[in-house]
PLY file of the C-alpha trace (Angstrom):
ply
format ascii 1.0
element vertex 226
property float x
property float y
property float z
element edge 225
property int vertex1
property int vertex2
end_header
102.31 108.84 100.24
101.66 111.24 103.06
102.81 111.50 106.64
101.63 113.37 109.72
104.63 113.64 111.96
103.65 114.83 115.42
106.21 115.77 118.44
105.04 114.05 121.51
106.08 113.65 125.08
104.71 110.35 124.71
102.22 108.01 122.15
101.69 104.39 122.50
99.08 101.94 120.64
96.45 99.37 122.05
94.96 96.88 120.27
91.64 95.57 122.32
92.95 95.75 125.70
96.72 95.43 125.59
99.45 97.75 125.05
101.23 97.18 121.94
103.68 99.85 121.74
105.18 103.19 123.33
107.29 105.73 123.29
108.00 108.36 125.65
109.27 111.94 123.69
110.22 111.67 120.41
107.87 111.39 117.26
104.51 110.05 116.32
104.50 109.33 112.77
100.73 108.42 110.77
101.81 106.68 107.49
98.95 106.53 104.95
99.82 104.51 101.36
97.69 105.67 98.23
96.99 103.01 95.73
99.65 104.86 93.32
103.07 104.89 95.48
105.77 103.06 94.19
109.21 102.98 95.91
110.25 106.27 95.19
107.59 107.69 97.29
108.84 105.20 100.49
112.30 106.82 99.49
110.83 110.31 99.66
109.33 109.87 102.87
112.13 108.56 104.52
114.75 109.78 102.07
117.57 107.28 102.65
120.17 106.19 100.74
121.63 102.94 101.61
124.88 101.22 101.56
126.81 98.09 101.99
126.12 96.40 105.46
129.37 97.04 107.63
130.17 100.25 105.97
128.03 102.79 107.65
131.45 104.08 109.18
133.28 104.95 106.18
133.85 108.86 105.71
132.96 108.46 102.28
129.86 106.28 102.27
127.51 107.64 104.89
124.46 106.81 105.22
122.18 110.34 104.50
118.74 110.80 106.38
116.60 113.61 106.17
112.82 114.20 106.10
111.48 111.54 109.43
114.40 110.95 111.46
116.32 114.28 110.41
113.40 117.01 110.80
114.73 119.76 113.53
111.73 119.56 115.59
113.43 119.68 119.40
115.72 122.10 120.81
118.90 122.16 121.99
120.57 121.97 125.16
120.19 125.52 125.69
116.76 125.71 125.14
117.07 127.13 121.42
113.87 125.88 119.34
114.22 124.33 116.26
117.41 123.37 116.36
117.65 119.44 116.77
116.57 116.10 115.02
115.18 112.87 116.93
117.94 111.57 115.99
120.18 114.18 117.57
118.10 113.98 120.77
118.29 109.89 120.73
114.18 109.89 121.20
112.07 107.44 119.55
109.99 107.04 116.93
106.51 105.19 116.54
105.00 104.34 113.43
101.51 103.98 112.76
99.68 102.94 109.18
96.79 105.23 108.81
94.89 104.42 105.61
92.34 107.54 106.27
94.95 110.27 105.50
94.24 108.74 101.87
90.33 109.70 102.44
88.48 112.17 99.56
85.16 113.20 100.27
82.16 112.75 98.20
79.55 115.24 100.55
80.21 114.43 104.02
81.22 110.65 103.61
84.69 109.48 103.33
86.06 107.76 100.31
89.28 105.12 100.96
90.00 104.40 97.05
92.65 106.17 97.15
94.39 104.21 99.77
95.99 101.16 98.83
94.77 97.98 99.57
96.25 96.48 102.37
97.86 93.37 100.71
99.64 95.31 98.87
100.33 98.42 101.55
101.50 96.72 103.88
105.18 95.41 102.29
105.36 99.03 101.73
104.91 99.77 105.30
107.31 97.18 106.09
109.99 98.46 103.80
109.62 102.03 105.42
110.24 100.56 108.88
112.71 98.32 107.84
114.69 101.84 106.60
114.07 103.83 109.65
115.51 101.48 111.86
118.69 100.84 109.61
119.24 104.09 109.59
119.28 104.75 112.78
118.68 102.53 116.24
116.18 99.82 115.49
115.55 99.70 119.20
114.35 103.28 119.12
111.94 102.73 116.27
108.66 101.62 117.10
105.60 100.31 115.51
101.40 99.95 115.69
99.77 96.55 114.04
99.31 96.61 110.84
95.44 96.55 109.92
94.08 96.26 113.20
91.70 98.43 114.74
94.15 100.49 117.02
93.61 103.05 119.80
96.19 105.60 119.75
97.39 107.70 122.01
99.54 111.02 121.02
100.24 113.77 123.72
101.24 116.33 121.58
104.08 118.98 122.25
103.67 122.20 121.20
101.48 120.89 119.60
103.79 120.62 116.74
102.49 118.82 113.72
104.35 118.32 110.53
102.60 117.22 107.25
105.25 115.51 104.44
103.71 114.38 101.05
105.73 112.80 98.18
105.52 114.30 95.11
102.75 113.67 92.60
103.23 112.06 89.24
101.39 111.45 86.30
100.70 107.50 86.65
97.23 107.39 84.17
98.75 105.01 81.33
96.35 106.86 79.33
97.77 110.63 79.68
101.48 109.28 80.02
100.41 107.56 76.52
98.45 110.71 75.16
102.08 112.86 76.73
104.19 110.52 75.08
102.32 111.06 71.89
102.45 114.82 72.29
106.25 114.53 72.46
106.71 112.47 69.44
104.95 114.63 66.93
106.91 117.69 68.59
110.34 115.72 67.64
109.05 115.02 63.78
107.88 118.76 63.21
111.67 119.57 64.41
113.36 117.33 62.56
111.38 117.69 59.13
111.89 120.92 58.86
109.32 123.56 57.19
106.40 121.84 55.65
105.40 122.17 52.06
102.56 124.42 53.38
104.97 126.88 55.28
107.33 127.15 52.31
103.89 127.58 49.80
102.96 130.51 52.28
106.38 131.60 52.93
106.71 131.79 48.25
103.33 133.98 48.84
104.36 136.26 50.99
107.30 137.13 48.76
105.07 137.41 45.82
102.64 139.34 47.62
105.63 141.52 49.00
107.34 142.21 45.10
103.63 143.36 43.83
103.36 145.34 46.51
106.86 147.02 45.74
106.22 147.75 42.48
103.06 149.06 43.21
104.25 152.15 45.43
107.60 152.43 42.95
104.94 152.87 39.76
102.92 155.34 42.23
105.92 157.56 42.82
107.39 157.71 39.13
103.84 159.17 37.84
103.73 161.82 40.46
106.98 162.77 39.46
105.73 163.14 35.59
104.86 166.40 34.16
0 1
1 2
2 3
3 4
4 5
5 6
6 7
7 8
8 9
9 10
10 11
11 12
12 13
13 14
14 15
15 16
16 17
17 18
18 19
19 20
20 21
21 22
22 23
23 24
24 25
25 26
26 27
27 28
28 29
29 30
30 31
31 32
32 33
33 34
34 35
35 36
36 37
37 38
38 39
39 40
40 41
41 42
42 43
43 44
44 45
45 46
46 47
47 48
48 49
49 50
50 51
51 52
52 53
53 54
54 55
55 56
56 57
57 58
58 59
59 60
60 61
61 62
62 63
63 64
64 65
65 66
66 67
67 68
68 69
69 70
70 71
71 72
72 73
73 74
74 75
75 76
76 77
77 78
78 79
79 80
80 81
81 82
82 83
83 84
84 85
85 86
86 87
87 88
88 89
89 90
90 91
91 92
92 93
93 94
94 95
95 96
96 97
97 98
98 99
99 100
100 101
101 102
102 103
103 104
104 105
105 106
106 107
107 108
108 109
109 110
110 111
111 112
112 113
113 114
114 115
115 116
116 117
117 118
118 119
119 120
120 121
121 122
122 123
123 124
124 125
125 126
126 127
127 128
128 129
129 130
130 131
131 132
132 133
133 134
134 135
135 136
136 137
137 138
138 139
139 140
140 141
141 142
142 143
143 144
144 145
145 146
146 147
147 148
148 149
149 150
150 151
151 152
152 153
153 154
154 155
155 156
156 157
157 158
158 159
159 160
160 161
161 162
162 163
163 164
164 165
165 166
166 167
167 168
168 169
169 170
170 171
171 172
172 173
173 174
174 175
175 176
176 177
177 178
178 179
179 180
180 181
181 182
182 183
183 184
184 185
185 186
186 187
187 188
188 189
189 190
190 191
191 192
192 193
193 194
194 195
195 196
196 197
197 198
198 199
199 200
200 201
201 202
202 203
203 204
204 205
205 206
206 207
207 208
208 209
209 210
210 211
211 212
212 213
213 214
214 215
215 216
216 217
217 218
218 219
219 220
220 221
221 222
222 223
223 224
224 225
């Protein structure tokens, strides 16, 4: 899963000729879903861990954000860079699938199979909005249209531009199976022990060692004969 995270002063989405969506500063955030995410990747992205409704106030069960909503990509107010989160400012957020941050190319013309098809993207999508705005002010958490053909506007600030990516696993059933494989024969070789052929070479070596021994011993004694 990757996301482009942009600071804007403000981003909104049409869709033919009405206005969706906007946002004035805060964060524009392009969401593109590759055909091998699961939910650990949405949890990556957003990195939230949830709790029990009605318990977000408890000391000892808070609710931790980071990567989106906790990225220190605003100053403070003193003017020091760096230094605060949307979420410390109280700006807003809007979301936008983008499918073509999933493109490879193959010469000069884009490739989508990498991006998941959208039947199946967008509950993802869903899911990641759905934590954003639990985690912090639903309100404040905006969103494009799923699928449509979308004109986007993003004033950038800076510009800043932030790229996250979760982290890449093998998924091919065939290497995990070939891995897996790999693994097991490791684990018999270490419990079995030394093979017949390793103790065979290991009897040679000895043998080969004695001869050798009582070669230079023999060599010795004559020079030392009259």
């Amino acid at each position: 899963m990757k996301a482009i995270i942009q600071r804007v002063t403000k981003s909104s989405v049409t869709v033919g000729e009405e206005q969706i969506s906007s946002i004035g500063r805060g964060l524009c955030v392009l969401l593109g879903i590759s055909v091998e995410d699961t939910q650990k990747d949405v949890d990556y992205i957003s990195d939230i861990s949830f709790i029990k409704p009605g318990l977000q106030d408890s000391s000892s069960n808070k609710v931790k954000v980071r990567k989106i909503l906790n990225l220190r990509l605003f100053e403070d107010e003193n003017g020091r860079a760096w230094s605060r989160s949307v979420m410390d400012r109280e700006l807003e957020v809007l979301c936008v699938s983008q499918f073509t941050l999933q493109c490879i190319l193959k010469g000069n013309k884009p490739d989508f199979h990498s991006a998941m098809p959208a039947e199946l993207a967008q509950p993802f999508y869903n899911n990641m909005l759905e934590q954003l705005r639990e985690a912090y002010k639903a309100e404040l958490i905006k969103d494009g249209q799923f699928g449509a053909k979308m004109q986007v506007l993003i004033q950038n600030d800076g510009p800043v531009t932030i790229q996250l990516e979760s982290p890449a696993g093998p998924t091919d059933p065939k290497l995990l199976s070939k891995q897996e494989k790999q693994q097991q024969r490791k684990e018999k070789t270490r419990s079995k022990g030394p093979s017949e052929s390793s103790r065979e070479k290991a009897a040679l070596r000895s043998k080969a060692g004695a001869s050798a021994s009582s070669g230079a011993e023999g060599d010795v004694s004559s020079e030392r004969e009259p």
